[in-house]
C-alpha positions, 0 to 999 in steps of 0.5 A, spaced: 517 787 171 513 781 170 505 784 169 502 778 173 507 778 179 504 779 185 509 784 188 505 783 195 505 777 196 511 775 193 514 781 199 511 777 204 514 770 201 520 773 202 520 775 209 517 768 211 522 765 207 527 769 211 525 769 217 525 761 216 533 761 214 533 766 221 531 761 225 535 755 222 541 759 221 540 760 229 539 753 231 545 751 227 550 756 231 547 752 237 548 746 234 555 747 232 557 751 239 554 745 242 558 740 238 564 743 239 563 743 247 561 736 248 567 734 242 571 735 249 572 729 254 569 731 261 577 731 263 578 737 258 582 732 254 580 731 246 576 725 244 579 718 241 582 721 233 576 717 229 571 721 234 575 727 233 574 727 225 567 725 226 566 732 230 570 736 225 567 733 219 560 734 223 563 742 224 565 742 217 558 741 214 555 746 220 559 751 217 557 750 211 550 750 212 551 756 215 555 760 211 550 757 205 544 760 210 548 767 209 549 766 202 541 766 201 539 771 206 543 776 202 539 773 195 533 775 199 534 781 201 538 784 194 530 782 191 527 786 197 532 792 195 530 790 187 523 790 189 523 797 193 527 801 186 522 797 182 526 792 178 524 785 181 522 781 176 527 784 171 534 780 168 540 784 170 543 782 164 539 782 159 533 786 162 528 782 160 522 780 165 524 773 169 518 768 167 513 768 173 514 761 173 521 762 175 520 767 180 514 762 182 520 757 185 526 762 186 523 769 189 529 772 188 532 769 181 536 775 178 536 773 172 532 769 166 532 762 165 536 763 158 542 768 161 542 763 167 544 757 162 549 762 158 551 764 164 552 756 167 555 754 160 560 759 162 
């Protein structure tokens, strides 16, 4: 584990951050509920087309968005699991203490910032 990281506070910034992605998740669903209620003409029939492909495209993007929203609470919450076994802060691949600067931006980074390149390079 990284020596200088305050697992603490690093915890409490995790649960903020989490909490946050919540509440914007939340708000996209009603967004995109909304959305999909007002994409229907006051007569129940559909919208002109071009309006139609301006509302799947709009849903498109929500959906998107929340599905990344998803992705991200997952990270957050495998790093709290990381910080009860006491493993944060540590590379999954190479085993090597994370540089604090890097979880710093990323809290929930799994990997150091050389297996991470490895890795993208493919």
């Amino acid at each position: 584990m990284a020596a200088t990281v305050d697992i603490e506070s690093v915890k409490r910034r995790l649960i903020e951050e989490r909490e946050g992605i919540l509440e914007e998740r939340r708000r996209l669903v009603e967004d995109t509920s909304r959305s999909m209620e007002e994409a229907v003409d006051e007569d129940g029939n559909d919208s002109h087309m071009a309006d139609s492909a301006s509302e799947t495209l709009d849903r498109e993007i929500e959906l998107s968005l929340e599905d990344n929203a998803d992705h991200l609470i997952a990270a957050i919450d495998a790093a709290l699991g990381r910080i009860e076994a006491g493993t944060y802060g540590q590379c999954e691949r190479c085993s090597q203490p994370i540089a604090e600067e890097r979880l710093e931006a990323l809290p929930w980074a799994t990997k150091c910032i050389e297996c991470k390149r490895l890795e993208e390079r493919g």
